[in-house]
mmCIF file of the C-alpha atoms, coordinates in Angstrom:
data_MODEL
# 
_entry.id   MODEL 
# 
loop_
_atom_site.group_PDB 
_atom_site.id 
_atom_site.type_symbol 
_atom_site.label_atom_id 
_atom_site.label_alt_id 
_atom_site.label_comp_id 
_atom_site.label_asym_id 
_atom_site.label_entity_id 
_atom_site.label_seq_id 
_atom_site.pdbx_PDB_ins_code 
_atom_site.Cartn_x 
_atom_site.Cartn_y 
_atom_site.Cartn_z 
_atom_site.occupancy 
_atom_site.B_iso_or_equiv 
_atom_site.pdbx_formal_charge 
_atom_site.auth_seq_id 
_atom_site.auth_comp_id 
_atom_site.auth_asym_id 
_atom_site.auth_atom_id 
_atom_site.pdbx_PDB_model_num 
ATOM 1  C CA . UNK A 1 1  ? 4.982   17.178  -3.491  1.00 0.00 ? 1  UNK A CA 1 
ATOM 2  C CA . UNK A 1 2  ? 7.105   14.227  -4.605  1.00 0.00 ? 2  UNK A CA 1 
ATOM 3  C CA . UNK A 1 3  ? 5.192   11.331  -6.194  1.00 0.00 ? 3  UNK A CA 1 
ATOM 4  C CA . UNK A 1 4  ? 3.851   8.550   -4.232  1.00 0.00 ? 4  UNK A CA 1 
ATOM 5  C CA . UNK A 1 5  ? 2.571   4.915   -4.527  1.00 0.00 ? 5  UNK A CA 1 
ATOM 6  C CA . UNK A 1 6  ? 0.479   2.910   -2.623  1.00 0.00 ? 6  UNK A CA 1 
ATOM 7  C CA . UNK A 1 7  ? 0.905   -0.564  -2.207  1.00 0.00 ? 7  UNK A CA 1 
ATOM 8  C CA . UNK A 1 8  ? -1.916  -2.832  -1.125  1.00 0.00 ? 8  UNK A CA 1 
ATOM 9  C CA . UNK A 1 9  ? -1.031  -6.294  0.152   1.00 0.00 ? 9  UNK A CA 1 
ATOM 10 C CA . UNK A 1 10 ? -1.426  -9.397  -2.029  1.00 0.00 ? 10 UNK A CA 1 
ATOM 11 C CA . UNK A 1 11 ? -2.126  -11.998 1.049   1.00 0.00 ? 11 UNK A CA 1 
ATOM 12 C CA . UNK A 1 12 ? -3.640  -12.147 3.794   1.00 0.00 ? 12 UNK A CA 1 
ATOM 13 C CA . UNK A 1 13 ? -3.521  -11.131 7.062   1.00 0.00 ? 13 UNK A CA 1 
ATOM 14 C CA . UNK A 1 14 ? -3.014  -13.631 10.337  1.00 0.00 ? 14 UNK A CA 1 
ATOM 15 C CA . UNK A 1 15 ? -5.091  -10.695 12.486  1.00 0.00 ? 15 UNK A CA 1 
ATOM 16 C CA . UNK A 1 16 ? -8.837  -10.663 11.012  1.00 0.00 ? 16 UNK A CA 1 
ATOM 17 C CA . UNK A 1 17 ? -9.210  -7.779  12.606  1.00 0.00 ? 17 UNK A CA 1 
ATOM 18 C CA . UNK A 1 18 ? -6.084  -6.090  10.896  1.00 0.00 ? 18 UNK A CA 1 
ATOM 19 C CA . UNK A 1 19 ? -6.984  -7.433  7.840   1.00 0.00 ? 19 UNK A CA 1 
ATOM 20 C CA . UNK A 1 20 ? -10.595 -5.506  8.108   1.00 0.00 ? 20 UNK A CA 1 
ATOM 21 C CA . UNK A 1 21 ? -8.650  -2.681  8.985   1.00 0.00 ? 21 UNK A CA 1 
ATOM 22 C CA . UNK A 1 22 ? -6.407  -2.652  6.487   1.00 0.00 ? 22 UNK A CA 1 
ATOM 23 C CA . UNK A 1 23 ? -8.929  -2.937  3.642   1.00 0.00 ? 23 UNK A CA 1 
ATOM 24 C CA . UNK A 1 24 ? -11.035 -0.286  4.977   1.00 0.00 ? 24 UNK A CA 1 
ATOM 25 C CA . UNK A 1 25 ? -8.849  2.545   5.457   1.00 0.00 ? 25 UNK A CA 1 
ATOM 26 C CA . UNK A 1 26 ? -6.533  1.869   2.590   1.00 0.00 ? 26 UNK A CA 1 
ATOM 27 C CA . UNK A 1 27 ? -10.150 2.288   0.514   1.00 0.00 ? 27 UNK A CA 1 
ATOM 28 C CA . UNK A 1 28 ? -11.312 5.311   2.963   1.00 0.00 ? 28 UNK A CA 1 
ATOM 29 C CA . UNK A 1 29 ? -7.803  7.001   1.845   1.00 0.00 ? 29 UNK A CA 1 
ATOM 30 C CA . UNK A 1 30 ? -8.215  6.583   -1.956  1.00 0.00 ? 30 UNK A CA 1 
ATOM 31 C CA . UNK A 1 31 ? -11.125 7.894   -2.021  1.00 0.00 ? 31 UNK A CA 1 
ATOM 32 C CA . UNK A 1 32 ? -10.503 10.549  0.039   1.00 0.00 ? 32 UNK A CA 1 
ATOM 33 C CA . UNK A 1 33 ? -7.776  11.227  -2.145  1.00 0.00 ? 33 UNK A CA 1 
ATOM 34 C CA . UNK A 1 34 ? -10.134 11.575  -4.984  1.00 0.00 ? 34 UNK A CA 1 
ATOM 35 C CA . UNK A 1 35 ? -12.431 13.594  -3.596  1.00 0.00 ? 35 UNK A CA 1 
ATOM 36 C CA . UNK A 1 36 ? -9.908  16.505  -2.054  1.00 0.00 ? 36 UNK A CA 1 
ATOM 37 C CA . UNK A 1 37 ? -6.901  16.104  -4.846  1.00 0.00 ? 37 UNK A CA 1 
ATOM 38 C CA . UNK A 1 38 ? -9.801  15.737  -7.797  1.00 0.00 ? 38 UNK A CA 1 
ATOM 39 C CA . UNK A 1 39 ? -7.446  12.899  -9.155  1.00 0.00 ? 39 UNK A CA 1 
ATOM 40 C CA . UNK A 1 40 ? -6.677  9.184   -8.341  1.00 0.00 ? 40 UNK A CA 1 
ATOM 41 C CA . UNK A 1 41 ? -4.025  7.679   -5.975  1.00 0.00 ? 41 UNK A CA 1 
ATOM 42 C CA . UNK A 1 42 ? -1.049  5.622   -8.106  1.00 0.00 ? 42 UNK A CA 1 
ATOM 43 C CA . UNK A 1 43 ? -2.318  2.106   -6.864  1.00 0.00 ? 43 UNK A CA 1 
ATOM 44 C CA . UNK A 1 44 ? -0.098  -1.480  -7.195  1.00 0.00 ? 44 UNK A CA 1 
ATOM 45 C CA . UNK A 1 45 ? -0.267  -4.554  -5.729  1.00 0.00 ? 45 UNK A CA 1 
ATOM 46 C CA . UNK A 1 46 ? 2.919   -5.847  -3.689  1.00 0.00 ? 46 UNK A CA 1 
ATOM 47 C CA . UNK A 1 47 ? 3.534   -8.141  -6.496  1.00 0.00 ? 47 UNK A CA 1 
ATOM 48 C CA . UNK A 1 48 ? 4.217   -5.439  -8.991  1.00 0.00 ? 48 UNK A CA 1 
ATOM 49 C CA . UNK A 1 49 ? 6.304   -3.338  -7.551  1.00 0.00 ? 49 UNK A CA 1 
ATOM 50 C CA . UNK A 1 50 ? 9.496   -2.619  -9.267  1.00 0.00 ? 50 UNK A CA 1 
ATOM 51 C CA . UNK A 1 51 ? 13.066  -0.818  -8.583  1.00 0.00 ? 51 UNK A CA 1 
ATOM 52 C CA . UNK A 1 52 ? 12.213  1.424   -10.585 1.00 0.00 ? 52 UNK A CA 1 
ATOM 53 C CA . UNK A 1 53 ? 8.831   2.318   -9.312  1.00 0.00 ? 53 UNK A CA 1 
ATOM 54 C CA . UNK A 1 54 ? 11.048  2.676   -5.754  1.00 0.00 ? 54 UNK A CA 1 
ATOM 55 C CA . UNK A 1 55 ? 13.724  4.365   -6.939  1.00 0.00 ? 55 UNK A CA 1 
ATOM 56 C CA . UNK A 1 56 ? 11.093  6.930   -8.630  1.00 0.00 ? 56 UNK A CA 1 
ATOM 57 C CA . UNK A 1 57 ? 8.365   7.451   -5.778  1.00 0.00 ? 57 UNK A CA 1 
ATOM 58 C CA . UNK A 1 58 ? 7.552   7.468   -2.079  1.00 0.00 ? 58 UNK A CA 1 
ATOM 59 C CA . UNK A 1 59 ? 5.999   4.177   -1.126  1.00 0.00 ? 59 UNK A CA 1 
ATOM 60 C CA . UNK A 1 60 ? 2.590   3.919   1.175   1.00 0.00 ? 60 UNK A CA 1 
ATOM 61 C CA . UNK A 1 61 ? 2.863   -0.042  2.167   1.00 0.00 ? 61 UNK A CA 1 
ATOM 62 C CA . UNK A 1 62 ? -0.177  -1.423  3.807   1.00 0.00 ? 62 UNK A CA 1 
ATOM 63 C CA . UNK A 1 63 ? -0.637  -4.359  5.540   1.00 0.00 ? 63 UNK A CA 1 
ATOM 64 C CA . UNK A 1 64 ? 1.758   -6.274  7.559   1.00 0.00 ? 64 UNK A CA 1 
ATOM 65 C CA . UNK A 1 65 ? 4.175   -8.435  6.932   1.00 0.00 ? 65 UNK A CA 1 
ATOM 66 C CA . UNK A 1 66 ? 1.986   -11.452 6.543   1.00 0.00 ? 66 UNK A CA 1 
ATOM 67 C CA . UNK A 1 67 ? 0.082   -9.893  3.846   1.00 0.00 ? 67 UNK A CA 1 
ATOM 68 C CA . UNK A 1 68 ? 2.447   -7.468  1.944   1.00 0.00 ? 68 UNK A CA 1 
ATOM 69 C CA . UNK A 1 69 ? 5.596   -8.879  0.954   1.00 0.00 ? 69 UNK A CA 1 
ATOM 70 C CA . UNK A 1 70 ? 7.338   -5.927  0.786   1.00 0.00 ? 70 UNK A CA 1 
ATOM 71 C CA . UNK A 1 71 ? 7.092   -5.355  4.530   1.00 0.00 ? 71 UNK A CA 1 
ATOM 72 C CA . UNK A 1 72 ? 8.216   -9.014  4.938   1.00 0.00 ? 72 UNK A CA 1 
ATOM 73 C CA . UNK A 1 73 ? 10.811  -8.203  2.821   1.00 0.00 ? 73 UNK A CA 1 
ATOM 74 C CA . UNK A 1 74 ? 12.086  -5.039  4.733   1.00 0.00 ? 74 UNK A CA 1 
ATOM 75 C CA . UNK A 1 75 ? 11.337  -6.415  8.257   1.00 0.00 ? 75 UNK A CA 1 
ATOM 76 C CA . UNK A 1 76 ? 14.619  -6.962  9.265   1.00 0.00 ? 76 UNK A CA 1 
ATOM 77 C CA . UNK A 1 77 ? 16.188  -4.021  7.938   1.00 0.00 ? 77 UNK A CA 1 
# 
């Protein structure tokens, strides 16, 4: 029940395919969101996220790590 964020990728993807992917089910879940919670999904870009919007709320990252630079950021952790 805690808060959560999603945050969509700013580049672009290496894996077409992936990229697709990405797009389409990151869109499929807001909108399911919409339609079962009656409200809309907190949505950022990679670029805007903040500490504090980490320190405050769960974090749904999609992407990969050529396309969401917090991933790239985190990969070797």
């Amino acid at each position: 029940m805690d808060s959560f964020v999603f945050v969509l990728p700013s580049g672009t993807s290496k894996n077409a395919r992936l990229q697709s992917w990405v797009k389409a089910e990151q869109e499929h879940a807001r909108v399911q969101w919409r339609r079962i919670c009656r409200g809309d999904a907190r949505v950022i870009s990679d670029r805007e996220l903040t500490p504090e919007i980490i320190a405050g709320n769960n974090l749904v990252l999609w992407g990969d790590p050529q396309s969401n630079a917090v991933l790239q950021r985190i990969l070797g952790q």
